[in-house]
C-alpha positions as CSV (number, residue, x, y, z in Angstrom):
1,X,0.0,0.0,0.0
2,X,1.5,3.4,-1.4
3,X,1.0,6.8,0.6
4,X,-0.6,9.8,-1.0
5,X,-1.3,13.4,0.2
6,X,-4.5,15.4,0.1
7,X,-2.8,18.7,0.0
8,X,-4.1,20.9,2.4
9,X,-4.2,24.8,-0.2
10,X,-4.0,26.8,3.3
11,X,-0.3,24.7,3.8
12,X,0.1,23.9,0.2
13,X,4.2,23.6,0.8
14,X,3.4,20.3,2.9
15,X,3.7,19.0,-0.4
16,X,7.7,19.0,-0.4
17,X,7.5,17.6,3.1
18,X,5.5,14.5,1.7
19,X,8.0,14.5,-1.5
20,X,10.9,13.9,0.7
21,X,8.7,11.1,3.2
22,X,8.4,8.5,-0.1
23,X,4.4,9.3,-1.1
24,X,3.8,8.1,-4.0
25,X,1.0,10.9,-5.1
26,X,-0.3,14.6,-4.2
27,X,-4.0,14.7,-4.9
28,X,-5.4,18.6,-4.7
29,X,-9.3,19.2,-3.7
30,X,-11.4,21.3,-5.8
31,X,-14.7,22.4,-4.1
32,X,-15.7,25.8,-2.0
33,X,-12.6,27.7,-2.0
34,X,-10.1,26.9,-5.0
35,X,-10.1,25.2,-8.6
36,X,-7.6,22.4,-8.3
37,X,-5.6,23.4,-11.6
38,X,-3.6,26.5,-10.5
39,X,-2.1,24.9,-7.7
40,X,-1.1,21.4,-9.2
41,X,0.9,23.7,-11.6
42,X,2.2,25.4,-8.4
43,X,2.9,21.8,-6.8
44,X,4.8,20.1,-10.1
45,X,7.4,23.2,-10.2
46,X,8.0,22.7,-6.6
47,X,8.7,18.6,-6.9
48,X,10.8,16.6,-8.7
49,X,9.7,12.9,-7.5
50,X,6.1,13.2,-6.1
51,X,3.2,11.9,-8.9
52,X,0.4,15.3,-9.1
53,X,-3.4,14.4,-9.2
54,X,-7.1,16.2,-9.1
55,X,-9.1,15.0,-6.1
56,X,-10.9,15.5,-8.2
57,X,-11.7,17.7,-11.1
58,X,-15.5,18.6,-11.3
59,X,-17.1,17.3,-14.2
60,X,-19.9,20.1,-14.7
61,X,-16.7,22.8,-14.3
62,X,-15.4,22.4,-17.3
63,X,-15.9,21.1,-20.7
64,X,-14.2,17.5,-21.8
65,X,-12.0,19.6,-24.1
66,X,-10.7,21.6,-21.3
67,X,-10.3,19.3,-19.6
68,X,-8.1,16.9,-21.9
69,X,-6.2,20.6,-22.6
70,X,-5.5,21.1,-18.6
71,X,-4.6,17.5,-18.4
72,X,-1.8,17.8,-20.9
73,X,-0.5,20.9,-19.2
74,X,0.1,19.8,-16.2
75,X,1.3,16.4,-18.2
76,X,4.5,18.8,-19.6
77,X,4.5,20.7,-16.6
78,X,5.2,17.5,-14.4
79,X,7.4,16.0,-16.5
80,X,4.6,13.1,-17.0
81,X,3.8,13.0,-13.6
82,X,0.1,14.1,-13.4
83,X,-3.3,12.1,-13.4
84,X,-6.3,12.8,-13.7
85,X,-8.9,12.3,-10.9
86,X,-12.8,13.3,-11.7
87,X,-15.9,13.5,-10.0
88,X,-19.6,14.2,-11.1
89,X,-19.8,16.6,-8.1
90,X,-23.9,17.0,-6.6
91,X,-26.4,18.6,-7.4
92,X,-26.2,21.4,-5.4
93,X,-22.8,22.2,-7.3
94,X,-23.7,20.5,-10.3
95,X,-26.8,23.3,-10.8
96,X,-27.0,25.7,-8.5
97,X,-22.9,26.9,-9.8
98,X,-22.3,26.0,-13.0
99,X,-26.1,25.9,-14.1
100,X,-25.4,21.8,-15.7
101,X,-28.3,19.9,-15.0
102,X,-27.8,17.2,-12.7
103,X,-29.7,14.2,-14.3
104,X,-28.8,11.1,-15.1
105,X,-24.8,11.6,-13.5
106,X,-23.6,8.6,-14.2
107,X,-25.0,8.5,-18.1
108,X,-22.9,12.0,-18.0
109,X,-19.8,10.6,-16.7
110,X,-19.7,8.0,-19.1
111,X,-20.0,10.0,-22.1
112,X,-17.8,12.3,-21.0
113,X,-14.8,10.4,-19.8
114,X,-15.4,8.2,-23.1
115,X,-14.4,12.0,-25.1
116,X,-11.3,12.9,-22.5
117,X,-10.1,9.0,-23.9
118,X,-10.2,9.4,-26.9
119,X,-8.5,12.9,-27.1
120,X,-6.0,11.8,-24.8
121,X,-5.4,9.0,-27.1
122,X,-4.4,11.7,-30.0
123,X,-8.4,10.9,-31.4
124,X,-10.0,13.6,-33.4
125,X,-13.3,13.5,-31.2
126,X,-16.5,12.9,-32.7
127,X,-19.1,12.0,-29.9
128,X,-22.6,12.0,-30.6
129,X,-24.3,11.1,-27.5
130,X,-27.5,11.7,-25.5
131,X,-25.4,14.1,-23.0
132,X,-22.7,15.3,-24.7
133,X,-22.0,16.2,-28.6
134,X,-18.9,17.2,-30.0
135,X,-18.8,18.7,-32.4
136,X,-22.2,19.9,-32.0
137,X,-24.4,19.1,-35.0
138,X,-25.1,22.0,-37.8
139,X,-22.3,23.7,-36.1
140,X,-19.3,25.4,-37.6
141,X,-16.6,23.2,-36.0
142,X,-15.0,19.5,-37.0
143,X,-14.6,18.5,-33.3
144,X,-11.7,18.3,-31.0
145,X,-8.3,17.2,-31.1
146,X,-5.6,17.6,-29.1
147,X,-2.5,19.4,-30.6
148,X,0.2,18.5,-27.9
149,X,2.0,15.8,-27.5
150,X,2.2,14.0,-24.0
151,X,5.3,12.7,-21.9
152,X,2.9,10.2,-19.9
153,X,2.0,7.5,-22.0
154,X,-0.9,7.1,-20.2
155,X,-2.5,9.5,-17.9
156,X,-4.4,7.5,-15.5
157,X,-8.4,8.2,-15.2
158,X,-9.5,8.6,-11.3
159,X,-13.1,8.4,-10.6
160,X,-14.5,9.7,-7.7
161,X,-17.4,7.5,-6.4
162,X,-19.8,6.7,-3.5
163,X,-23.3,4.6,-4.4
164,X,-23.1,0.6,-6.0
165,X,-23.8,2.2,-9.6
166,X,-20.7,4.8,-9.5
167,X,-18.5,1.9,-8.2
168,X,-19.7,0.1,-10.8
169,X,-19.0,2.4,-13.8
170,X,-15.4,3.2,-11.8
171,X,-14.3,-0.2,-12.2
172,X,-15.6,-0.6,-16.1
173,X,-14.4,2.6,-17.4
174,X,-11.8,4.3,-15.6
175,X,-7.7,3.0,-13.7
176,X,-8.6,3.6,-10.2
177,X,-11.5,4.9,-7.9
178,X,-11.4,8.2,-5.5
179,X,-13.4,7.4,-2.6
180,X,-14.3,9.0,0.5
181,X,-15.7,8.3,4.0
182,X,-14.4,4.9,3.8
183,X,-14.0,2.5,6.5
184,X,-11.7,-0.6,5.6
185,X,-15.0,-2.4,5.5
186,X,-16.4,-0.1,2.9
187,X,-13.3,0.0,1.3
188,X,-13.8,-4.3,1.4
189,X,-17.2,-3.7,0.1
190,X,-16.7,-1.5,-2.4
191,X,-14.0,-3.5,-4.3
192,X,-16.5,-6.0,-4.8
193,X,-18.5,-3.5,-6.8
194,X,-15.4,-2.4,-8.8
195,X,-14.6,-5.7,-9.7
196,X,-18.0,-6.4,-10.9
197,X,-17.2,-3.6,-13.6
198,X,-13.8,-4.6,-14.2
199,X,-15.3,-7.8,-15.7
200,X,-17.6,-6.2,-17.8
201,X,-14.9,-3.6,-18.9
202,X,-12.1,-3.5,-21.7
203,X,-9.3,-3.0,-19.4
204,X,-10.7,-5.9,-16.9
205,X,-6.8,-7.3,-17.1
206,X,-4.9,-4.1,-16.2
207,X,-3.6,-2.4,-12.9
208,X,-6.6,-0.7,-11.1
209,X,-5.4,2.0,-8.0
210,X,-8.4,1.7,-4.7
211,X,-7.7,4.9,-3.3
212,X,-9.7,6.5,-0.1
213,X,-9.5,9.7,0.9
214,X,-9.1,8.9,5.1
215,X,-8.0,12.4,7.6
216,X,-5.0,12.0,9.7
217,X,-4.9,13.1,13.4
218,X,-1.8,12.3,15.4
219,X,-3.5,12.6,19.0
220,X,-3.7,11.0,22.0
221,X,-7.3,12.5,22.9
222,X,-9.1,10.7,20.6
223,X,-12.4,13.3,20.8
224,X,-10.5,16.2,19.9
225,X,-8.9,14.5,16.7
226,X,-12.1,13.7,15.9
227,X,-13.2,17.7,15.8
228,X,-12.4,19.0,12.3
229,X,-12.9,15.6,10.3
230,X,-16.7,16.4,12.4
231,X,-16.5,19.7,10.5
232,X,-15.4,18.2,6.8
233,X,-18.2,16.0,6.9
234,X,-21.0,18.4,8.3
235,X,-20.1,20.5,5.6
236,X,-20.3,17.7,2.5
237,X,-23.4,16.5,3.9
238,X,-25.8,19.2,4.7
239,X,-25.3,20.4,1.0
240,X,-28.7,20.7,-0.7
241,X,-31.2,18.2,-0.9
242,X,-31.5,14.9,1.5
243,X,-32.8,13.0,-1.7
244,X,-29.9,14.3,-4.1
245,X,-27.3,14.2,-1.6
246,X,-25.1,11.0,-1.8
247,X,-23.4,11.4,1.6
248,X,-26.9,12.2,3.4
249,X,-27.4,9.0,2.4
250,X,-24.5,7.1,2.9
251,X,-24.5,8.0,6.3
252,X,-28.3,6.8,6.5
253,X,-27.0,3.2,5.0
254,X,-24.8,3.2,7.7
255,X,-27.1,3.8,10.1
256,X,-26.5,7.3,11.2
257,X,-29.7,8.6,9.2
258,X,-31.3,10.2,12.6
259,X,-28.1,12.1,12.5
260,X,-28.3,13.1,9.1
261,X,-31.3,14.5,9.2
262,X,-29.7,16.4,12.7
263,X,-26.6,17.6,10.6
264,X,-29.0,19.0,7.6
265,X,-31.3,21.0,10.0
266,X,-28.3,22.7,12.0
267,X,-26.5,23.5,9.1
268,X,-30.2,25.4,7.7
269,X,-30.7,26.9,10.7
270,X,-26.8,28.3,10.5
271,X,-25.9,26.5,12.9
272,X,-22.1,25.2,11.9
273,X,-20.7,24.0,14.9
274,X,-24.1,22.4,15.8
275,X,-24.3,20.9,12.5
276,X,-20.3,19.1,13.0
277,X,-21.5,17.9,16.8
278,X,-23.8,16.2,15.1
279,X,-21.5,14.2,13.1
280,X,-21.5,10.7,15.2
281,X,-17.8,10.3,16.6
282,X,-18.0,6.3,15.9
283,X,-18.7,7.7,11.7
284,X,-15.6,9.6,12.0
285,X,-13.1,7.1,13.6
286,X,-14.3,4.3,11.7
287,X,-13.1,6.7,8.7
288,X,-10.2,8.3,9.8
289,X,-7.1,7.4,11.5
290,X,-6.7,8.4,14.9
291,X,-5.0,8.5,17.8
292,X,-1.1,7.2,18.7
293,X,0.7,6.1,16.1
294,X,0.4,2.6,17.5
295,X,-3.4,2.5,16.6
296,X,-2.5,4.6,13.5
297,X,0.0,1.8,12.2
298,X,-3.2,-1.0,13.4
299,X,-5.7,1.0,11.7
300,X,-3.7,1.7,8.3
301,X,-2.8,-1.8,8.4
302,X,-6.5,-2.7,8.3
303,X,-7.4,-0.8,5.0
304,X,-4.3,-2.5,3.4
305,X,-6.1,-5.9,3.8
306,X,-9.2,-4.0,2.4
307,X,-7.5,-3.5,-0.8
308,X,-6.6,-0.1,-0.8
309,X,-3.6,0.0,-3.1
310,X,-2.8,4.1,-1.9
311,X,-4.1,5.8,0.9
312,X,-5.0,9.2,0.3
313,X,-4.3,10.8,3.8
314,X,-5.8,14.5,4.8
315,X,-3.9,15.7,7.7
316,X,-6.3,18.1,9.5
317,X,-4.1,19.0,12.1
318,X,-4.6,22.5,13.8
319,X,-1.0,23.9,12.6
320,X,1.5,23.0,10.6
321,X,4.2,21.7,13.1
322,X,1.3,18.6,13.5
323,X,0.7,18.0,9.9
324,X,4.6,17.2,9.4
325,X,4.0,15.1,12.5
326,X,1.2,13.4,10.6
327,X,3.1,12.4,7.8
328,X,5.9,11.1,9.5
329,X,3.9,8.8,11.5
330,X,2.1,8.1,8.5
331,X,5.7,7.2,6.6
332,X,7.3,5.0,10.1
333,X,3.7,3.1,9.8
334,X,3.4,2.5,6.2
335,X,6.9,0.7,6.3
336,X,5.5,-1.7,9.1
337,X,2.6,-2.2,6.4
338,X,4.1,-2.5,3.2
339,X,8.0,-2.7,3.7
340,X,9.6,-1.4,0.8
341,X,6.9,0.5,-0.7
């Protein structure tokens, strides 16, 4: 099991720090307060070694074309080091920012990851589908082609994904899955689902990465670790409708759904710290990693026999002297786990 970072943007220089512990990959967030683009340019000038990756580009943000154009970038910038993670988003991005429709997301992420292929792959794109046409009919252009030429033979397609269907369409279309709010036994449960489309895919027989995004916290008092990862998940799951809301109902699955529906009132009423206290601890530590680094080493050693292949870590310590600390422990306890990794 490799390391990865989520880069935190307010400590975005943690990076280097990672870089020089062995991770494997830096994965930048794109959501309330930054695109993810500017600063993976800003992180492959500042590493040599490090791979770069969205976590995870949003789909209704841009259009394939950009996208496959941003990808190549960062490709040359890198030195062939990027790849490219994407995500549907929800619908209370999806429409209420970029004014997308939300229907039908997974239909949407087909077509569109089947038009980033094929330009990646040097293709002249001609996609005629029921969500996406390029070029568009009776228009003026010949559809899209990229005019660059990559260092990465390959850049590797990331989905992000939480419900059966997305794992699904992860594992048949795409070389690895983003996932968050994972437990090693969702992490167990969800390979099951991406193995189910890996056999009905065209790449069943290559390399696929498993890769959840799980918050570090390098603290004895397990409660007060457990504050801000409260806050991160507050904040994903009171976001707009219970019924379009995929982590509303994740958490109701699980059977936290009283709680749910505690987290979504507070956070209407405007109440943000009420909305995190909320958040049951026993969610949070079952999806984190917590504590010593004794129980850190135990609990990373779990989601190894889960099937994670890199664990995308998000250290959400309050300053930046216990973020190092977090990926140090991380490092000392991934070398118990997978020795020479």
């Amino acid at each position: 099991m490799r390391l990865g970072i989520n880069v935190p943007l307010n400590d975005i220089d943690l990076v280097v720090e990672a870089e020089r512990h062995g991770f494997e990959v830096a994965f930048v967030p794109e959501g309330f307060r930054s695109d993810a683009a500017s600063a993976l340019g800003y992180i492959a000038a500042r590493t040599t070694r490090i791979h770069v990756a969205s976590g995870v580009f949003q789909i209704p943000a841009r259009s394939a074309a950009m996208t496959v154009m941003t990808a190549a970038t960062l490709d040359g910038l890198s030195g062939g080091r990027f790849r490219l993670g994407l995500g549907i988003s929800n619908a209370f991005v999806t429409e209420g920012w970029h004014g997308t429709p939300f229907g039908r997301p997974l239909a949407r992420t087909r077509e569109y990851v089947a038009v980033v292929r094929a330009a990646l792959d040097g293709r002249q794109v001609d996609h005629q589908g029921e969500h996406l046409r390029v070029p568009l009919p009776g228009g003026r252009g010949t559809g899209f082609r990229l005019h660059a030429s990559l260092i990465s033979p390959r850049i590797p397609i990331y989905l992000a994904a939480v419900g059966e269907r997305g794992l699904r369409l992860a594992g048949e279309i795409a070389d690895g899955w983003f996932g968050v709010f994972c437990s090693p036994e969702r992490v167990a449960e969800a390979v099951g689902h991406l193995e189910a489309g890996r056999r009905s895919g065209e790449a069943k027989d290559e390399p696929f990465e498993v890769i959840p995004s799980v918050p570090i916290a390098v603290e004895e008092d397990l409660e007060a670790a457990a504050v801000p990862v409260k806050h991160h998940v507050a904040r994903f799951v009171s976001l707009g409708h219970r019924s379009d809301n995929f982590y509303f109902r994740l958490l109701e699955r699980l059977g936290h759904g009283e709680a749910a529906v505690e987290i979504q009132e507070r956070a209407k009423a405007g109440d943000a710290a009420g909305a995190a206290a909320a958040v049951p601890f026993e969610f949070v530590d079952s999806t984190s990693l917590l504590g010593p680094p004794d129980r850190i080493a135990e609990r990373m050693s779990a989601y190894a026999r889960a099937g994670v292949t890199t664990i995308a870590l998000s250290p959400v310590g309050s300053d930046p002297a216990a973020r190092r600390k977090s990926l140090q422990v991380a490092a000392e306890a991934a070398d118990l786990v997978s020795p020479g990794r």
